[in-house]
ZAMARGU-4260 file (C-alpha; in steps of 0.2 Angstrom, whole numbers, plus 5000, padded with zeros to 4 digits):
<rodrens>
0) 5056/5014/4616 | 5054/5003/4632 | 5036/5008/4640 | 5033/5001/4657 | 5016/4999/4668
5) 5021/5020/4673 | 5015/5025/4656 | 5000/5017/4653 | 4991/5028/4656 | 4995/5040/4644
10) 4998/5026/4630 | 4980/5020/4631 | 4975/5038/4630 | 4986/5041/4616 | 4977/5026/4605
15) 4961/5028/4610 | 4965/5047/4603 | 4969/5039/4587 | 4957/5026/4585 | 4945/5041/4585
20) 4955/5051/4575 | 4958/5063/4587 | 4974/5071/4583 | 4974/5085/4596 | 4970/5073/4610
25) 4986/5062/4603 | 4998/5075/4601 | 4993/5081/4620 | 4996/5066/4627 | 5010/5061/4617
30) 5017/5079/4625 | 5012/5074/4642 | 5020/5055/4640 | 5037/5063/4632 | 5038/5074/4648
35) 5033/5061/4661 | 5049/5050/4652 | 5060/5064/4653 | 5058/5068/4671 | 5059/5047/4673
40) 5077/5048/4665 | 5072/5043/4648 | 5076/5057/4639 | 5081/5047/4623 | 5063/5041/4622
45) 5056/5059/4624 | 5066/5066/4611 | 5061/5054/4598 | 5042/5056/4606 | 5045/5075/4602
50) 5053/5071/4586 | 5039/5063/4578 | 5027/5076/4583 | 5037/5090/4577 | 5038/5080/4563
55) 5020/5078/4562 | 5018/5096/4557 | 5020/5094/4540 | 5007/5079/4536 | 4989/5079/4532
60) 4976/5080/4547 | 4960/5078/4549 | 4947/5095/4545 | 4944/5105/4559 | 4955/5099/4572
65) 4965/5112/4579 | 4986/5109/4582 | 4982/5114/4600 | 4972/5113/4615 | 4961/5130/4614
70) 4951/5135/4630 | 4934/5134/4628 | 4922/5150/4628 | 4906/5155/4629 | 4897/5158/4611
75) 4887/5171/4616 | 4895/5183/4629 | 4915/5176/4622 | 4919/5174/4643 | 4931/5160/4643
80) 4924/5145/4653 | 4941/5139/4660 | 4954/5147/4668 | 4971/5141/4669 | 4980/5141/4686
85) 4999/5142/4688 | 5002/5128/4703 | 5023/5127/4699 | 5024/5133/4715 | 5029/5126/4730
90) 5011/5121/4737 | 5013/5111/4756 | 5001/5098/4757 | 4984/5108/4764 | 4988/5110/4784
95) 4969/5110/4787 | 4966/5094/4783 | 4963/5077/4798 | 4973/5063/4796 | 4958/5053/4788
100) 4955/5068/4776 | 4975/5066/4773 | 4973/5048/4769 | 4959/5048/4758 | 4967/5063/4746
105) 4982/5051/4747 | 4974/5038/4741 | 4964/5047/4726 | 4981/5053/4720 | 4989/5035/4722
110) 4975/5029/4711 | 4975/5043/4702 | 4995/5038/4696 | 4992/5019/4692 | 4977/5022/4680
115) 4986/5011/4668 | 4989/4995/4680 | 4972/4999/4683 | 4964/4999/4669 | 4976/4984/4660
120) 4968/4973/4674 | 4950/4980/4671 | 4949/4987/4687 | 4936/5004/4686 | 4945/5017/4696
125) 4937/5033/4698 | 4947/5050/4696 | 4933/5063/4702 | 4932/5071/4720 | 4922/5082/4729
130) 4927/5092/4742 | 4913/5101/4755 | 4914/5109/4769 | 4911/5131/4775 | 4921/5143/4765
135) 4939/5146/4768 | 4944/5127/4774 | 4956/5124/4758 | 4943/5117/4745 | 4956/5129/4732
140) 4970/5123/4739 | 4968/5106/4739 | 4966/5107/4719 | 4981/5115/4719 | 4991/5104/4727
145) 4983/5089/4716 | 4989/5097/4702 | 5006/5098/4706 | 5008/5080/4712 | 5000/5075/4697
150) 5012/5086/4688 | 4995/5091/4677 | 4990/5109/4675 | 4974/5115/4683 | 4959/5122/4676
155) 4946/5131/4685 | 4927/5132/4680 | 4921/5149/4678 | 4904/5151/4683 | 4902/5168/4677
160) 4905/5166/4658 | 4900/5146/4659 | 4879/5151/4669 | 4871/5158/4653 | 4855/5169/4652
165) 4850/5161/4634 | 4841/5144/4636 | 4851/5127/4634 | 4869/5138/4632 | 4871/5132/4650
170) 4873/5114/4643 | 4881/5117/4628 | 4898/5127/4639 | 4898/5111/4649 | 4900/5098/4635
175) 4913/5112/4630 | 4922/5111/4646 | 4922/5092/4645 | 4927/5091/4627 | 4941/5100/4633
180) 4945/5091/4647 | 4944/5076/4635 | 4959/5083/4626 | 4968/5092/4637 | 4979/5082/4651
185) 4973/5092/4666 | 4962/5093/4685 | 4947/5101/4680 | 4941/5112/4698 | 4922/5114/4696
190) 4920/5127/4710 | 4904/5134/4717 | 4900/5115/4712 | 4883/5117/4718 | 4875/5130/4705
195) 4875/5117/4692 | 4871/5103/4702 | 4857/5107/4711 | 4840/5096/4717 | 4831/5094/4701
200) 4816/5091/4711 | 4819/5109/4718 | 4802/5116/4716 | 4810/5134/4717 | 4821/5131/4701
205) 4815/5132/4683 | 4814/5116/4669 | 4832/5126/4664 | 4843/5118/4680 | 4834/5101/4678
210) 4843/5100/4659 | 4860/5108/4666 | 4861/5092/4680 | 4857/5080/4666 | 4871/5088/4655
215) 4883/5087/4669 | 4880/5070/4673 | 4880/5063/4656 | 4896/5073/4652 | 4904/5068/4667
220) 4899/5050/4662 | 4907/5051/4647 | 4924/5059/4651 | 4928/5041/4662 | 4948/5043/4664
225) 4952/5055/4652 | 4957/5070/4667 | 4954/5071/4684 | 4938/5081/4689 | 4936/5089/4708
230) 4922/5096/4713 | 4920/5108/4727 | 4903/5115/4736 | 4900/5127/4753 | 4882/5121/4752
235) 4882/5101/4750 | 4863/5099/4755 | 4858/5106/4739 | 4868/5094/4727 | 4857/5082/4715
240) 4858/5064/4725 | 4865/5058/4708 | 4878/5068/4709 | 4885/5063/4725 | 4884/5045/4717
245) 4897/5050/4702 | 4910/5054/4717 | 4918/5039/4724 | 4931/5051/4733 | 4923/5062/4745
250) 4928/5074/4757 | 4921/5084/4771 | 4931/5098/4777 | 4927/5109/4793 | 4933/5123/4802
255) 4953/5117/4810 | 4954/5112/4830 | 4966/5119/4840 | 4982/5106/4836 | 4979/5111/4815
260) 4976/5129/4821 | 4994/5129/4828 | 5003/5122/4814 | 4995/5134/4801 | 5000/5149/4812
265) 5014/5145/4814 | 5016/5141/4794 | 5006/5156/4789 | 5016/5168/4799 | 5034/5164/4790
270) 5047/5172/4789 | 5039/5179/4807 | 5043/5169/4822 | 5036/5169/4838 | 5038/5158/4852
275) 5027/5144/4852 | 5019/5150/4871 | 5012/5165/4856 | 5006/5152/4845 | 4998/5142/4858
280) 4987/5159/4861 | 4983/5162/4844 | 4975/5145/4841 | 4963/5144/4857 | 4960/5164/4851
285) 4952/5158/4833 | 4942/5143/4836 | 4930/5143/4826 | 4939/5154/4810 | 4946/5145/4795
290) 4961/5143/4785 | 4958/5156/4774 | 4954/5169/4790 | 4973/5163/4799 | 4980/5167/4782
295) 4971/5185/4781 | 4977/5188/4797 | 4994/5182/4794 | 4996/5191/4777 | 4990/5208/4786
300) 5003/5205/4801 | 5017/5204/4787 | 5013/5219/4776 | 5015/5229/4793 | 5030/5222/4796
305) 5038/5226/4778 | 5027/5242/4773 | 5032/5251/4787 | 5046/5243/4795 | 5039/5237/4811
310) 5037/5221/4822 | 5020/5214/4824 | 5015/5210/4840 | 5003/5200/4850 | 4991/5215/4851
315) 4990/5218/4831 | 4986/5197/4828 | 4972/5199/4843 | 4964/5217/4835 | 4966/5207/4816
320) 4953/5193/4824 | 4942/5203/4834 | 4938/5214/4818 | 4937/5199/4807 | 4925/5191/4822
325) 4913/5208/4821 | 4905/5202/4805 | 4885/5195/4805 | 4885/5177/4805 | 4900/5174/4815
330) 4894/5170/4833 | 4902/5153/4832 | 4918/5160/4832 | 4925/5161/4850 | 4933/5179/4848
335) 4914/5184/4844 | 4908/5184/4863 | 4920/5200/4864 | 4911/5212/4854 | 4906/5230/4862
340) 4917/5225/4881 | 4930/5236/4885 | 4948/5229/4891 | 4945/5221/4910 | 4929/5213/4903
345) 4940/5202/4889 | 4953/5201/4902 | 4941/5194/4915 | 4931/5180/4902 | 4952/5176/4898
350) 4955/5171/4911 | 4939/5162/4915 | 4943/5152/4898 | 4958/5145/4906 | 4969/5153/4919
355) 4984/5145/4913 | 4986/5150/4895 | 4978/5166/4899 | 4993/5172/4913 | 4990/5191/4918
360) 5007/5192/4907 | 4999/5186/4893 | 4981/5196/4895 | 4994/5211/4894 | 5002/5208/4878
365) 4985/5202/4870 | 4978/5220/4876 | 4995/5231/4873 | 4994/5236/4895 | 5004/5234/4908
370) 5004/5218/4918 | 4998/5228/4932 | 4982/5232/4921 | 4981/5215/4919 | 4983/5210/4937
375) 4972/5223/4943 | 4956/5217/4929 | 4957/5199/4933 | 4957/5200/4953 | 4938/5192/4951
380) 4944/5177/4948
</rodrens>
């Protein structure tokens, strides 16, 4: 078999498996390199990678190592502490991100695809990244989307069976979900990243989240190259200041502007399509929402359409963000100013926004009157 600098990676893995006598972590990765050179036209090679594991099944091995990679659970309440997430699907690269945030996940994956150049020329290379930003800007997304270019499944942390009542089982589910990720060929998502990585020197917290940072750091420390690990917060200012040292790839995501707005409309509303002077309003209209808001509001838009067999319109996309604007703790969101006014006051602030975008025709769909109504409210200007 002819092994080239593509496969390193996985053939450093795969004898540093052995050296430990670590069967499972061999077969895994011998199972991940027999797919990688059968999608690289090898198939010959694969088949006798495959051979020999199948083959493998009938010899001696090691006491207590399983023949497959078993997802870890907690000991006490049996809640499994991974979670995996089916990302063969057709994931676009996230719409929300800037053309710097772009360019750094680019580069992560570039580097996260030539491990084994890197490491053959003792470069350190680092495969953890932590994203950060307010809910709903595409933290989940991007780990999605990671995954499939790496064309390695995706694990998510669950925090509800991994945070345990019982003293020091906190610790012990993380060197679990490490050991596993050891093993196991994958992107290991560490969402809600900031309830085990919190300040230790946060005088609110017990000893208890002072040993949970230590473990994740050492853990993290120990895992090196083995998977790739991105971590994800809505609350950065509370992350351990080591922590944010162990992430050479960082991330800061925020609420879209007007240009990203528009493309994830139009995106989000498919197989609806309106013209782009629709989509043009729609994205002044929800500055200040997220990702995940335009997608809620798109989702909702379609269901009407296929449920009961009706056109969406203007009016039903502007009622969808003034209800999801009425919440507490939404005053930044531009739609928010409109709460409690009847019809010619929103028509008038409109049109004070920007006369041109806001054309009394417009106003009229956006509000479901006649132009006249329109006409009529806006004569103030």
């Amino acid at each position: 078999m002819s092994t080239d600098n593509r496969y390193l990676n996985e053939v450093f893995r795969i004898v540093s498996g052995a050296l430990r006598l670590d069967i499972e972590k061999v077969r895994n990765y011998t199972s991940f390199l027999a797919d990688n050179l059968e999608k690289g036209g090898d198939a010959a090679s694969a088949n006798r990678l495959r051979k020999l594991l199948s083959d493998s099944d009938r010899q001696l091995r090691p006491a207590g190592v399983s023949m497959g990679a078993v997802a870890p659970v907690d000991p006490e309440s049996r809640f499994p502490l991974v979670e995996k997430v089916d990302v063969k699907g057709a994931f676009e690269p996230p719409l929300l991100l800037t053309q710097s945030e772009t360019d750094l996940i680019a580069e992560f994956l570039s580097v996260s695809k030539s491990l084994g150049q890197l490491e053959a020329q003792g470069v350190p290379a680092s495969l953890a990244m932590l994203l950060y930003g307010p809910p709903g800007c595409g933290k989940n997304r991007i780990a999605r989307f990671v995954a499939k270019e790496l064309g390695i499944p995706l694990y998510i942390a669950r925090l509800d069976g991994l945070i345990s009542s019982f003293l020091g089982s906190t610790s012990k589910n993380i060197r679990a979900i490490f050991e596993f990720a050891s093993k196991t060929p994958c992107v290991l998502f560490l969402d809600e990243f900031d309830a085990i990585a919190k300040l230790r020197d946060d005088t609110q917290e017990l000893g208890e989240i002072k040993r949970v940072v230590n473990s994740f750091l050492q853990n993290l420390d120990l895992l090196g190259t083995q998977s790739v690990v991105i971590a994800a917060t809505n609350h950065a200012q509370l992350l351990d200041p080591a922590v944010w040292r162990r992430f050479s790839y960082r991330v800061e995501l925020s609420y879209p502007d007007a240009e990203i707005r528009a493309r994830m409309w139009a995106s989000f509303l498919a197989p609806v399509t309106w013209p782009d002077r629709y989509i043009a309003l729609l994205a002044d209209l929800s500055e200040g929402f997220s990702g995940a808001d335009l997608q809620e509001v798109c989702s909702r838009l379609k269901r009407k359409k296929i449920a009961a067999n009706i056109e969406p319109t203007l009016k039903d996309a502007f009622s969808a963000l003034q209800q999801l604007a009425a919440g507490e703790g939404h005053q930044d969101r531009f739609m928010a100013q409109f709460r409690g006014l009847d019809s010619g006051a929103v028509a008038i602030k409109l049109r004070k926004r920007n006369q041109k975008l806001y054309s009394h025709s417009n106003i009229a769909l956006l509000l479901g009157v006649s132009k006249t109504s329109a006409y009529r409210w806006g004569l103030g200007d």
